[in-house]
C-alpha positions in Angstrom: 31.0 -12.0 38.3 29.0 -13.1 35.4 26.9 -16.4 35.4 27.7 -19.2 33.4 24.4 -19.2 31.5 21.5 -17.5 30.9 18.1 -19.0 30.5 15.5 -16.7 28.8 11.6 -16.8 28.9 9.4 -14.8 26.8 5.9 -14.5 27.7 2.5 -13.3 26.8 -1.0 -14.2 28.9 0.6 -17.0 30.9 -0.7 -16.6 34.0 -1.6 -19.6 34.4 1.6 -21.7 33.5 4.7 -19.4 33.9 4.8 -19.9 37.7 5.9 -23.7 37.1 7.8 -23.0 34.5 10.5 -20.5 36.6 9.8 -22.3 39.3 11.9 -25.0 36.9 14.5 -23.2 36.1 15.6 -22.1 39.9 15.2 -25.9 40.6 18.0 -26.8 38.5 21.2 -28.6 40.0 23.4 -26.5 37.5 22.9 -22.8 39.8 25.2 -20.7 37.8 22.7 -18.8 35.9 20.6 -15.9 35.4 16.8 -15.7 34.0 15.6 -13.0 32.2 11.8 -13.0 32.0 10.7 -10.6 28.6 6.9 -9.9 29.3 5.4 -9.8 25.5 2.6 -7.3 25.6 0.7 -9.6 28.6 -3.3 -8.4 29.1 -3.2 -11.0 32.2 -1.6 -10.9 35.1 1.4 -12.9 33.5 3.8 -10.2 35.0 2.6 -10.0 38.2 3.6 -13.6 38.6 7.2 -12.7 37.1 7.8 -10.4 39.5 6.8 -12.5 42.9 9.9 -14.2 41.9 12.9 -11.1 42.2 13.4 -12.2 45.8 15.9 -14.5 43.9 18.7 -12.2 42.9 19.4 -14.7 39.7 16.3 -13.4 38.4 15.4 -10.2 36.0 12.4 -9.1 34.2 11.2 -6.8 31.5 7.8 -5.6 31.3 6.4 -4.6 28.2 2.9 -3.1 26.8 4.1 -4.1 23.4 3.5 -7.5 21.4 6.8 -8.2 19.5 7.0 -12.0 19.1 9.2 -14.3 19.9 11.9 -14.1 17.8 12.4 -9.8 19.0 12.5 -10.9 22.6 15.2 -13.7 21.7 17.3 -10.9 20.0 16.5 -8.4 22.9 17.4 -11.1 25.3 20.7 -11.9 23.7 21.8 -8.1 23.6 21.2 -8.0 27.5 22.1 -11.7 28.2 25.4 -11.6 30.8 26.1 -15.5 30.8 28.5 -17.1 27.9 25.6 -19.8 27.2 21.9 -18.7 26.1 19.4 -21.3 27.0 15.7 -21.3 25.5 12.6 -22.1 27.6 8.8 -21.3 26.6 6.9 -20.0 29.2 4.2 -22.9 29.5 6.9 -25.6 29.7 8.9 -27.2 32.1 12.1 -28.7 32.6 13.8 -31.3 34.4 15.9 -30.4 37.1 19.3 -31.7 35.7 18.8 -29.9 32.0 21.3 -27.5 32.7 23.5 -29.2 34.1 23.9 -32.2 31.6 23.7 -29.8 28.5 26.5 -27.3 30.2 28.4 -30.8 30.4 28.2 -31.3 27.0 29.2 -28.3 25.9 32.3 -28.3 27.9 33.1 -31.7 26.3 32.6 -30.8 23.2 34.3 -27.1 22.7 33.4 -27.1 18.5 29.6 -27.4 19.2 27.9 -24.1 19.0 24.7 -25.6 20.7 23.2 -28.8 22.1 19.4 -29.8 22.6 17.9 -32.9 23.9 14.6 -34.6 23.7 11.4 -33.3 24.6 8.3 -34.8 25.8 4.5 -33.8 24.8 1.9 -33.6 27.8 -1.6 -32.6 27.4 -3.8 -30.0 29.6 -3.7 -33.1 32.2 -0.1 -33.0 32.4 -0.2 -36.9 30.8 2.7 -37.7 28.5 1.8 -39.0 25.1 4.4 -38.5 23.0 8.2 -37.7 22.3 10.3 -35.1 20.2 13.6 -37.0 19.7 15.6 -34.0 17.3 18.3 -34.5 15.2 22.1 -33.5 15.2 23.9 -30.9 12.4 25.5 -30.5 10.3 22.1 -32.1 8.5 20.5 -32.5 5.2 19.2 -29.7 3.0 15.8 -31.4 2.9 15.9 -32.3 6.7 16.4 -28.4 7.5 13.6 -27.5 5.4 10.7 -30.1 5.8 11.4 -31.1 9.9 14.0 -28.5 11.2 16.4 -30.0 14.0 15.6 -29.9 17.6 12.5 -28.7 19.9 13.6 -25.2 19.8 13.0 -24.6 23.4 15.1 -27.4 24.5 18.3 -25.5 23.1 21.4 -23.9 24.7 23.8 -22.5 22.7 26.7 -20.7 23.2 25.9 -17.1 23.2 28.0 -15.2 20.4 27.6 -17.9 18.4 23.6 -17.4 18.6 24.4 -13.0 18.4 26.3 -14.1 14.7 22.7 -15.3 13.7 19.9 -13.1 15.0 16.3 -14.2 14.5 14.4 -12.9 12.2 11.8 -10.8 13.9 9.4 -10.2 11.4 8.6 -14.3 11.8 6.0 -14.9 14.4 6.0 -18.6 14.7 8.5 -20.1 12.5 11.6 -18.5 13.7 13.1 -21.6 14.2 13.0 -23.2 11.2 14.3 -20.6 9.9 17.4 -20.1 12.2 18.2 -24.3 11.7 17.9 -23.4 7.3 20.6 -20.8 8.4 22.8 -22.3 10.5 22.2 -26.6 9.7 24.8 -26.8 7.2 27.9 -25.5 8.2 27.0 -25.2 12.6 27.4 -28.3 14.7 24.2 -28.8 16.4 24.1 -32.5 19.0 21.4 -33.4 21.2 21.8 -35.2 24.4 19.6 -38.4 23.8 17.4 -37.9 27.2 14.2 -36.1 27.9 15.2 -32.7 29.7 12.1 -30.8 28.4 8.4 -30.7 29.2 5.9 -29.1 25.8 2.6 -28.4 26.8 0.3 -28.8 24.0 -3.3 -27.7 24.3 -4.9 -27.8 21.1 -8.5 -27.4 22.7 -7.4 -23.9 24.4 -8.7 -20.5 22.2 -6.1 -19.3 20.6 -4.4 -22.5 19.3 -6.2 -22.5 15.9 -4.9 -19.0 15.1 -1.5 -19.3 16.4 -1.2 -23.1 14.1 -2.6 -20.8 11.0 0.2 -18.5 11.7 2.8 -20.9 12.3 2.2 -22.4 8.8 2.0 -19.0 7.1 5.2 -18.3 8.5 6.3 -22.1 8.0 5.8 -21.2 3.9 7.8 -17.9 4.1 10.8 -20.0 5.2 10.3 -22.7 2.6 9.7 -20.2 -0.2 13.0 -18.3 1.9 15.7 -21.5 1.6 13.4 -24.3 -0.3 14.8 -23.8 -4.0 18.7 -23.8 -2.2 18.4 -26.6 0.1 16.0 -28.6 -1.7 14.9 -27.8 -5.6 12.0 -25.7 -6.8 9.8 -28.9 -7.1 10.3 -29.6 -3.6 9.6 -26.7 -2.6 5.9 -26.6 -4.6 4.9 -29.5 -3.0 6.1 -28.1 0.5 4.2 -25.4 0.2 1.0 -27.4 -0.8 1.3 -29.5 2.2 1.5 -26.8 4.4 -1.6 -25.5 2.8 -3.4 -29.0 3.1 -2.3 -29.0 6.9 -3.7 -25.7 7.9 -6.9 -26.6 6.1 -7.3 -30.3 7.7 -6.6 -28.5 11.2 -9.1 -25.7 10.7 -11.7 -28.7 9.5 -10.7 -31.0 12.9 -10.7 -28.0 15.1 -14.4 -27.3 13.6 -15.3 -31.1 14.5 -13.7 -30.7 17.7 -10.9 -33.2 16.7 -8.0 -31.3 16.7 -6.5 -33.1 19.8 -6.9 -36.2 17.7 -4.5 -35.2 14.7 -2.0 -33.6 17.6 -1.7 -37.0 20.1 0.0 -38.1 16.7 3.0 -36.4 17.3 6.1 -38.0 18.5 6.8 -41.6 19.5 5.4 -43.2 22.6 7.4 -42.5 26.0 9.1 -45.4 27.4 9.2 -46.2 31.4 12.6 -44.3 31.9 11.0 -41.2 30.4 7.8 -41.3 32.2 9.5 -40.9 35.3 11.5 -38.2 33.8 8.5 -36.0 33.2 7.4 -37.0 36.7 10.4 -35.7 37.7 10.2 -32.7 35.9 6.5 -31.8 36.4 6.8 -32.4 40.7 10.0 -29.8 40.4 8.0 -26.9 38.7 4.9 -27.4 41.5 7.8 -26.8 44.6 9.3 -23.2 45.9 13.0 -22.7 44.9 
């Protein structure tokens, strides 16, 4: 029979932190799953650590010499996916352990939503919590869309031909979710379950975060310039592009001045009590065996 839901991890040179991150996925309460692990062109030993984990039969993986992104592996994974739900997890995250089973809840109460997120939290290279992503529900504003987007993509699970009628666009590195919510936020319902089910690990000191922040805003302008003058005006869309542009350059400048972590402990709102234990919770599951 096939699973319920499918929860798919790309990966490249995460060695380091994939290990917790399955190992948070075959801790969930929900069980009726599979997880398919795309390696993305890996120099490390990043599928080595993949593969210590096919003594679970829920598991799969997909090596790969080739770099292809995120947004080919989500389309590969979706064209191989066996579950009627497609959940999202980066490989250097975690999750708590009931994330699947409270978002497969909602989804069964709520037949007309196509996908549901929740809140994520931010941790540092210490694992300390300093900030969280709340996300907002669709159908949503034109300029929302554009200029914030609508949930931590990660945190998503969607239903899976829903997700196939909107493939990613592959040729987008870093932005590809921005993109899919300019697509989709208008005329998709989108909720998010008001609760912090999702770990991000943001390491702005590690070496390839400058880079990959350059590339994200490159891509970030293709999708403004892409939906900017439909969902929001050409004038808006000039001064988008010019803050993306300011961004990048204040970022290269802090990273430079080794303050980049500085301008990134900015992000999100403070964690309250409640959610600090949650990302204990979720952080001890990803360091136990299934």
């Amino acid at each position: 029979m096939s699973p319920r839901a499918t929860v798919a991890i790309s990966f490249h040179d995460e060695e380091r932190h994939l290990g917790a991150a399955v190992r948070s996925v075959l801790n969930q309460t929900f069980a009726d799953f599979e997880l398919l692990l795309f390696d993305d062109g890996s120099s490390d030993r990043s599928i080595d650590v993949a593969r210590t984990f096919l003594d679970d039969p829920r598991v799969r993986v997909f090596p790969s010499r080739e770099r292809r992104y995120l947004g080919a592996r989500l389309n590969e994974a979706l064209g191989v996916a066996r579950g009627e739900l497609f959940a999202r997890m980066d490989a250097d995250d975690v999750m708590h352990p009931s994330r699947l089973a409270l978002q497969v809840a909602h989804l069964d109460r709520s037949p007309r939503c196509d996908a549901v997120g929740s809140w994520a939290a931010l941790v540092g290279d210490d694992e300390a919590p300093f900030g969280v992503i709340e996300g907002v529900a669709a159908p949503a504003s034109g300029r929302q869309l554009v200029e914030r987007g609508l949930i931590a993509h990660a945190t998503m699970v969607a239903r899976a031909p829903w997700l196939r009628s909107y493939p990613y666009d592959a040729s987008l590195t870093r932005a590809e979710d921005r993109d899919l919510w300019c697509r989709i936020g208008r005329t998709s319902r989108v909720d998010v379950v008001e609760q912090v089910l999702y770990v991000v690990r943001v390491l702005p000191d590690s070496p390839g975060f400058l880079d990959d922040y350059a590339r994200g805003q490159s891509d970030l302008r293709r999708v403004v310039l892409r939906h900017g003058p439909r969902l929001v005006g050409m004038r808006r869309t000039a001064r988008l592009l010019g803050a993306s542009m300011l961004k990048q350059g204040v970022m290269t400048a802090a990273q430079h001045l080794r303050a980049s972590s500085r301008l990134v402990l900015r992000r999100g709102r403070p964690p309250r009590p409640e959610e600090r234990r949650r990302i204990d919770e979720a952080l001890a599951s990803a360091r136990q065996a299934p």
